[in-house]
C-alpha positions as CSV (number, residue, x, y, z in Angstrom):
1,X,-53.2,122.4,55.0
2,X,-51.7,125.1,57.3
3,X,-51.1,128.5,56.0
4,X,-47.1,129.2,54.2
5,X,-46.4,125.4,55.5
6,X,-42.9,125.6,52.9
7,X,-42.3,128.6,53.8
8,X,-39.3,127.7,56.1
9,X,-36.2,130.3,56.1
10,X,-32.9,128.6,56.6
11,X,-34.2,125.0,56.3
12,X,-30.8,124.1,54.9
13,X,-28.8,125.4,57.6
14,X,-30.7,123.0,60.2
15,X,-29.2,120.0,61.0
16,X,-30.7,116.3,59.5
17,X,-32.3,115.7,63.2
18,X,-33.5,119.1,63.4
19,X,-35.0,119.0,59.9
20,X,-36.9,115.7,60.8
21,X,-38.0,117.3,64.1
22,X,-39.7,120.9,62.1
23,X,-41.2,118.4,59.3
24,X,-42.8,115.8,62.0
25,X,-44.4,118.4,63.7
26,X,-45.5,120.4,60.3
27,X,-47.1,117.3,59.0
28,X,-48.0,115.8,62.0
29,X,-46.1,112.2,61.5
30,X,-46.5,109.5,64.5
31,X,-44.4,107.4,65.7
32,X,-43.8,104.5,63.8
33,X,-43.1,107.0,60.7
34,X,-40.4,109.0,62.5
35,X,-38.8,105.8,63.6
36,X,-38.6,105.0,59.5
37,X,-37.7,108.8,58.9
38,X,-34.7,107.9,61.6
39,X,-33.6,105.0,59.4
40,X,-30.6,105.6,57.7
41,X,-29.9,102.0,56.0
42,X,-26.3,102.0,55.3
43,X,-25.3,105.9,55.3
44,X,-25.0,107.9,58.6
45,X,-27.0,111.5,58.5
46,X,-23.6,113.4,58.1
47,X,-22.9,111.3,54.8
48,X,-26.6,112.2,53.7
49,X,-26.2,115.5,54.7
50,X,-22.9,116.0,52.4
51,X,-24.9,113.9,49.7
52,X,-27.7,116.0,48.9
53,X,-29.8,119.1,50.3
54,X,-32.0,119.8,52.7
55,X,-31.7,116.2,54.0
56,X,-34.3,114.4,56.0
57,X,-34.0,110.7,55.5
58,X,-33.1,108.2,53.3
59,X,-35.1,106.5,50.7
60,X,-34.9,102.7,49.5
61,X,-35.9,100.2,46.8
62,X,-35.0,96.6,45.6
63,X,-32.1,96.1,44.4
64,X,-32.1,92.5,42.1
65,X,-30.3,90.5,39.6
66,X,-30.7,90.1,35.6
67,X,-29.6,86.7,34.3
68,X,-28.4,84.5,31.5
69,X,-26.7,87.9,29.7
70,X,-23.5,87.2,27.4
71,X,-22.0,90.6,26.0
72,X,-19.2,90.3,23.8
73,X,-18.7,86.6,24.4
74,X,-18.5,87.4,28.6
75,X,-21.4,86.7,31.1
76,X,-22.7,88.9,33.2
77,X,-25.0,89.4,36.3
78,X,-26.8,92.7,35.9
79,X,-27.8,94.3,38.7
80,X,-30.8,96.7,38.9
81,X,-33.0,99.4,41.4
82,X,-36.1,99.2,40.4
83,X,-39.7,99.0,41.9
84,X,-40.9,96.7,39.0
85,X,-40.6,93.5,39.0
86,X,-41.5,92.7,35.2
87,X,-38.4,94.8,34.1
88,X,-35.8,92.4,35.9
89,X,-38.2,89.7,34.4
90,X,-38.4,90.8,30.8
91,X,-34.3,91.7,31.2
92,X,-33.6,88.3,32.1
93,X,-36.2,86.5,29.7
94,X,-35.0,89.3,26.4
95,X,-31.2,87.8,27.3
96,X,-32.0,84.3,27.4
97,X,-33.6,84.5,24.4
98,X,-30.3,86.1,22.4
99,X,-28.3,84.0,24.5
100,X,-29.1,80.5,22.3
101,X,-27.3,82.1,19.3
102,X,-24.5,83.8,21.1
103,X,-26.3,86.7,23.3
104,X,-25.2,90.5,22.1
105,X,-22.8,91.9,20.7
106,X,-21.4,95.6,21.6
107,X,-19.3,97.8,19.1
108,X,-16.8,100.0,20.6
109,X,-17.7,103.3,22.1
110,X,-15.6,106.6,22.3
111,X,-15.9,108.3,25.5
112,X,-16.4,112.0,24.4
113,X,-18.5,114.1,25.2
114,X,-19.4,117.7,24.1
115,X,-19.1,121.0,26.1
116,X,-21.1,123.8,24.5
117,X,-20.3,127.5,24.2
118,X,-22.8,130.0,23.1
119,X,-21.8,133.5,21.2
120,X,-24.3,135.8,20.6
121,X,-25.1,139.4,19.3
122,X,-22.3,138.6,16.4
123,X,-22.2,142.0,13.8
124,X,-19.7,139.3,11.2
125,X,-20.4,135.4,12.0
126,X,-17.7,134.1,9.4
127,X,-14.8,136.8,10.7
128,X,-15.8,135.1,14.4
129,X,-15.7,131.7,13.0
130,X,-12.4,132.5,10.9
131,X,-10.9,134.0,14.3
132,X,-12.2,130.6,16.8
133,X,-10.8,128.4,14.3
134,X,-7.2,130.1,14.1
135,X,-6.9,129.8,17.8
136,X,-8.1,125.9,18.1
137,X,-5.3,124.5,19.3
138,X,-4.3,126.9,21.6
139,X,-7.9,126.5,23.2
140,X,-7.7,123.2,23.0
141,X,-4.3,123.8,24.8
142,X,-6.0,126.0,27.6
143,X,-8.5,123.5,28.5
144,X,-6.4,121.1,29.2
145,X,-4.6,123.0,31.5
146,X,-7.7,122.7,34.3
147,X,-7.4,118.9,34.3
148,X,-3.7,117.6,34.1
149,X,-4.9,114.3,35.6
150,X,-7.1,113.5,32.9
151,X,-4.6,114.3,30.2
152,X,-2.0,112.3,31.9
153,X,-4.5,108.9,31.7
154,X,-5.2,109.3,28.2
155,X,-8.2,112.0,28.0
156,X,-9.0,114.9,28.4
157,X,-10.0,117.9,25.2
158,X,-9.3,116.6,21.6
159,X,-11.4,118.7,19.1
160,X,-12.9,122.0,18.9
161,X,-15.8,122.7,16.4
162,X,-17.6,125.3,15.5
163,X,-21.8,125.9,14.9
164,X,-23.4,128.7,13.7
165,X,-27.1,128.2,14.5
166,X,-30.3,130.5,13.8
167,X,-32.6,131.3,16.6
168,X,-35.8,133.9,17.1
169,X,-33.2,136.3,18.7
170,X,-30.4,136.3,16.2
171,X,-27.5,134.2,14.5
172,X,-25.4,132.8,17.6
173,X,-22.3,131.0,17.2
174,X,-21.9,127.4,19.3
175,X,-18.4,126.4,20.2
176,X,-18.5,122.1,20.8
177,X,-15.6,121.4,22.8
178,X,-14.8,117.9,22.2
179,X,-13.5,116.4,25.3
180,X,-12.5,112.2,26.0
181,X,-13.8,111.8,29.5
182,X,-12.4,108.1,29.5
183,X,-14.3,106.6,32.9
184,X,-16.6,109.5,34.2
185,X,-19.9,110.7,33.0
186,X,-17.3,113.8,32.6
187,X,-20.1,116.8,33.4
188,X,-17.5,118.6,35.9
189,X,-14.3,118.1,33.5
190,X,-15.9,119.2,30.5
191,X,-17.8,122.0,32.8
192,X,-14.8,123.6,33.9
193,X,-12.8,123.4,30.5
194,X,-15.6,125.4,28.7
195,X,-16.3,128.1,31.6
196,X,-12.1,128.5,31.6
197,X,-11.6,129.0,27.5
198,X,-14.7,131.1,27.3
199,X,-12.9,133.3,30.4
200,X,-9.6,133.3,27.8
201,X,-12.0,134.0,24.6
202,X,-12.9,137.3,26.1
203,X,-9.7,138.0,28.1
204,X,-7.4,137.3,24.7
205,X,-10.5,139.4,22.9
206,X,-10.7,137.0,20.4
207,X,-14.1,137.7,19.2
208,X,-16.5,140.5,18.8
209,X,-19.5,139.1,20.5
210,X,-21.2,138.1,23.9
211,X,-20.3,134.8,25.5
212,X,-23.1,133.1,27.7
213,X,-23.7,130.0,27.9
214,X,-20.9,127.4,29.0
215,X,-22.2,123.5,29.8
216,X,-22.1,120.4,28.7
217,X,-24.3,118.9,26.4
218,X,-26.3,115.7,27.1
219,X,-26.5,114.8,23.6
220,X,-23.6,112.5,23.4
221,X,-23.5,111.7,19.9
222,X,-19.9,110.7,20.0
223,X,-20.9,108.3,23.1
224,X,-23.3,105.7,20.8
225,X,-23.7,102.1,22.3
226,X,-24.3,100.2,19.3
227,X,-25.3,97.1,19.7
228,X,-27.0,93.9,18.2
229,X,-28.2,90.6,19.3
230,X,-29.9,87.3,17.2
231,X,-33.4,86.7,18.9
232,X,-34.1,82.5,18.6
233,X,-37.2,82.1,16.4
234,X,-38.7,79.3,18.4
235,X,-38.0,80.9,21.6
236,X,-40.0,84.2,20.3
237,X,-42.7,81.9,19.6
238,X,-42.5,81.5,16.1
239,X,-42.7,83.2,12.5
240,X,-46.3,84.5,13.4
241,X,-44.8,86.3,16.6
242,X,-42.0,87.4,14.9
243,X,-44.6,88.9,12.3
244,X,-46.2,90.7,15.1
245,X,-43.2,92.4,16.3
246,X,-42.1,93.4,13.1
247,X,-45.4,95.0,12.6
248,X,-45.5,96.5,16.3
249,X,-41.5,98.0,15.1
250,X,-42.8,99.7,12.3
251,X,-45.9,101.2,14.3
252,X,-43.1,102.7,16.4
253,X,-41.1,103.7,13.3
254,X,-44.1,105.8,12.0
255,X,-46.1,107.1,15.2
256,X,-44.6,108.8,17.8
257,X,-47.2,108.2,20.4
258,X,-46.2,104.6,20.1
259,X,-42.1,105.7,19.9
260,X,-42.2,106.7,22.9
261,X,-44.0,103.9,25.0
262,X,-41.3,102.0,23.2
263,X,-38.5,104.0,23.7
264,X,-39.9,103.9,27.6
265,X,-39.2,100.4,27.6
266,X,-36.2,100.5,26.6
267,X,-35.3,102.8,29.4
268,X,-36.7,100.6,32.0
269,X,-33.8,98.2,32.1
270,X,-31.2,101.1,31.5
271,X,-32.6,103.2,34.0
272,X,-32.6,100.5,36.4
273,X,-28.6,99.5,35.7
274,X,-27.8,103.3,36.0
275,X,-29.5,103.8,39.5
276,X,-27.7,100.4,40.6
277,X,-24.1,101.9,39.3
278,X,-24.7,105.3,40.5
279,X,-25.1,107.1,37.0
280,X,-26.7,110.2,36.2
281,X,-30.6,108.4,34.7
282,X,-31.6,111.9,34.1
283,X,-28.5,112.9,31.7
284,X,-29.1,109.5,30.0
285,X,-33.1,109.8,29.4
286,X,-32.1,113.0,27.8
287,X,-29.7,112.1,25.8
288,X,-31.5,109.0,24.2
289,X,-34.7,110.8,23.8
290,X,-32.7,113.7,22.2
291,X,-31.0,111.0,19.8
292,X,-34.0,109.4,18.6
293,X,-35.7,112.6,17.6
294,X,-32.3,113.9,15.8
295,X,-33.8,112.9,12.1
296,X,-36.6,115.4,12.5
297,X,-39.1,112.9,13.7
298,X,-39.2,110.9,16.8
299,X,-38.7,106.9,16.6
300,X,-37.7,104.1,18.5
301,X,-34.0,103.4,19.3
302,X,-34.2,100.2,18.2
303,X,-34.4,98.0,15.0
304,X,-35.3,94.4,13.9
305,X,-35.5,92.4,10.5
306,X,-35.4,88.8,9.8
307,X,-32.3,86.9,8.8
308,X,-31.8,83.9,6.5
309,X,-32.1,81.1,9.0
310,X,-35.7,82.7,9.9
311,X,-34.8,84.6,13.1
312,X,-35.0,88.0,14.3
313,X,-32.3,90.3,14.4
314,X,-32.6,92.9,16.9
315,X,-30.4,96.4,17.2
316,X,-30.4,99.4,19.6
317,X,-28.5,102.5,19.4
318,X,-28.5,105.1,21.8
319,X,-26.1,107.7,23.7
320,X,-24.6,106.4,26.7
321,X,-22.6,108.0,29.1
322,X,-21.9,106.0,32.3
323,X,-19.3,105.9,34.5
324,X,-17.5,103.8,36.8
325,X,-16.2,106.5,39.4
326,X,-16.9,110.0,39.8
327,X,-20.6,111.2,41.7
328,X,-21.9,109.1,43.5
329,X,-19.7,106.1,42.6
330,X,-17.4,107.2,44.9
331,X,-19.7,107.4,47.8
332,X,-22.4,105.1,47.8
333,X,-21.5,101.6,49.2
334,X,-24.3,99.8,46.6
335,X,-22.8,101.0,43.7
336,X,-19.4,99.6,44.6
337,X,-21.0,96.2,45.1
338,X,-22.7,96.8,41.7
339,X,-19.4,97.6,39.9
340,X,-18.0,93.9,41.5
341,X,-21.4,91.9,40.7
342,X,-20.4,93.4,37.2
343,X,-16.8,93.1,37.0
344,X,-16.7,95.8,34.7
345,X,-13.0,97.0,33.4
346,X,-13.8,100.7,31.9
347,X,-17.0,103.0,31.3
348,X,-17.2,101.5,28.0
349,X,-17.7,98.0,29.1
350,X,-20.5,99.2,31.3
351,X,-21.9,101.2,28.2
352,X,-21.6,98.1,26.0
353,X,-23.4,96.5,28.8
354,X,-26.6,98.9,29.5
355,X,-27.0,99.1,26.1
356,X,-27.5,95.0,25.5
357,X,-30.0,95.5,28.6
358,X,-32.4,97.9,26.6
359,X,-32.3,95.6,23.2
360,X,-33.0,92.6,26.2
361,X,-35.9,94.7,27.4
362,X,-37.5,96.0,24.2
363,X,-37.5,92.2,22.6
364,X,-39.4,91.0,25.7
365,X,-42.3,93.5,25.7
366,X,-42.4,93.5,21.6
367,X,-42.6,89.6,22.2
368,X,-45.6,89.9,25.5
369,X,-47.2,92.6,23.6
370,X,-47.3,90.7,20.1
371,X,-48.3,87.5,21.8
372,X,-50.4,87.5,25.3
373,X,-50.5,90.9,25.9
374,X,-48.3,92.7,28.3
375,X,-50.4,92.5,31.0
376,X,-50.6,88.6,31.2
377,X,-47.3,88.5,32.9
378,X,-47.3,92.1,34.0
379,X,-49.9,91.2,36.2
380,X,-49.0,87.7,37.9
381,X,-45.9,90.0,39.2
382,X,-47.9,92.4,40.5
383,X,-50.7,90.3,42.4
384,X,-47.9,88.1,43.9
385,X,-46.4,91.9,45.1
């Protein structure tokens, strides 16, 4: 390995061509791997370039198809980017399964999401509190002055709330800006509104204290997919399957270590929708993992029981912000043939969606791992890879 090899001053003011030239040469890459490197797929180098930094290729994977999902009474193809082939598998086989007794059924979802303000070195937290809450609506007021357009569709800030919160380095006061982002993931809106009342909290000297921080949250608790699904007994297997799930759900409920393989799962399929729609699979892993440790300990998003007829009920609730323009909606051509493969009307239908996709793909590895074993299937995919 040569000496300072990243050490390379003004990388990002090189061009794509010139970048690929300085790393062939630093790594030594022949000539079939430039000739990949030079690949672009479907974007030219300038779109890459505006895209992301420091730019020297692009990067892809499969993109597939879930079947046989019914959400709310309406079928859809799901499409996913993924690398494993058992998660479209599992998808596909978790929806069939719900599908014989009416597939899943979504609640209605709020798109709001929180932007947080942080106040600290407060001398008299309630006279801070007391002065926030007098000027609510005239903050509320102020940030929706920085997006008209979002106001004038129906969205844009509706609440203000107020935390007081206590830390190793003091009390600190939280402001929660509660803002309806209707069809985007909403990170910029709700980014801009809090960095603009915060300017007009100290301006208007509202306060005594110091503002600092001023960002969105990615805890959307006001963003839950709820959503619920009948799972066919004989299709699982029968009652001794179901027995086995049951007792693999619990394990979950009462060990973390578990939890979080299962919660994992869960994510495969959402993760996989997200990349394939062009939402943020970062903010959304954070924001489930987040919810599910809310009560103190850390479970599994889902839940299951058995009804009268003998089969098993299946639920999922989790924080779920996607979007359907905004990012890298707007630019990428895969995620506008995503959106029609779809035929998604709002952000909500897509949320509704995603989360009907993680129930689908926790019910087919509680049903593999309670009855062959996950790697029976697991690994047919992969030696035929």
């Amino acid at each position: 390995m040569k000496k300072d090899l990243s050490k390379i001053s003004g990388f990002f003011k090189l061009s794509v061509s010139e970048r690929q030239a300085l790393i062939s040469k630093l790594v030594n890459l022949n000539k079939e791997e430039k000739q990949i490197l030079e690949n672009f797929g479907y974007f030219s180098s300038d779109q890459l370039d505006l895209i992301s930094e420091n730019v020297i290729g692009s990067f892809c994977l499969p993109f597939a198809i879930a079947t046989n999902f019914k959400v709310n009474v309406k079928d859809y193809l799901i499409p996913m980017v993924t690398e494993e082939s058992s998660i479209v598998a599992g998808a596909s086989n978790g929806a069939k399964i719900a599908r014989i007794c009416g597939g899943f059924h979504s609640e209605p979802i709020k798109s709001i999401m929180i932007g947080q303000i942080q106040l600290t070195n407060i001398t008299n937290p309630d006279v801070v509190k007391k002065n926030l809450l007098e000027n609510k609506e005239y903050l509320i007021k102020i940030a929706n002055l920085c997006d008209k357009t979002l106001v004038a569709m129906g969205g844009g800030a509706q609440d203000l709330e107020i935390r007081e919160i206590s830390t190793e380095r003091g009390q600190m006061i939280i402001i929660h800006l509660l803002v309806n982002v209707i069809d985007a993931m909403g990170a910029n809106a709700v980014n801009t509104m809090v960095e603009k009342i915060a300017h007009v909290i100290l301006e208007k000297k509202m306060v005594k204290a110091q503002i600092n921080l001023k960002i969105i949250s990615n805890l959307a608790v006001h963003r839950v997919a709820k959503c619920s699904a009948i799972f066919d007994r004989d299709l699982l297997g029968g009652t001794e399957v179901i027995e086995r799930i049951l007792d693999a759900h619990v394990f979950a409920k009462a060990d973390p270590f578990r939890a979080a393989t299962a919660n994992k799962g869960i994510m495969n399929g959402i993760d996989a929708l997200a990349l394939a729609t062009g939402n943020d699979t970062r903010a959304i892993e954070a924001g489930a993992h987040a919810y599910a440790s809310l009560t103190g300990n850390y479970g599994p998003l889902t839940d299951y029981y058995i009804d009268n007829d003998e089969n098993l009920v299946g639920s999922i609730e989790i924080p779920m912000p996607m979007a359907t323009f905004g990012g890298i909606i707007n630019k990428h051509p895969m995620t506008k043939i995503a959106l029609k493969i779809l035929d998604v009307r709002s952000a909500e239908e897509l949320s509704q969606i995603a989360a009907a996709v993680g129930l689908a793909q926790n019910i087919a590895a509680l049903r593999a791992l309670a009855d062959e074993g996950i790697q029976s299937g697991h690994m047919k995919l992969h030696i035929r890879k």
